[in-house]
C-alpha positions in Angstrom: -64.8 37.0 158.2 -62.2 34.7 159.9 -61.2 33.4 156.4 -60.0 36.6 155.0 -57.6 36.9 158.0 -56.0 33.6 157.5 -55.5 34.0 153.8 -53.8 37.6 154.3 -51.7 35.7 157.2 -50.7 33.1 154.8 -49.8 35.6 152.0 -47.9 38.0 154.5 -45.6 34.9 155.9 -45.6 33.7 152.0 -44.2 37.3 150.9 -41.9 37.1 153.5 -40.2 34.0 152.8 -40.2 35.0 149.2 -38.0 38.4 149.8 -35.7 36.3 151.8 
């Protein structure tokens, strides 16, 4: 269950540097 939350955190910094 600790792998989901790393790949959302990953995707949620990703996104986020993307919309910059």
């Amino acid at each position: 269950m600790r792998h989901r939350i790393t790949v959302v955190n990953t995707l949620s910094r990703a996104r986020r540097q993307l919309r910059i």
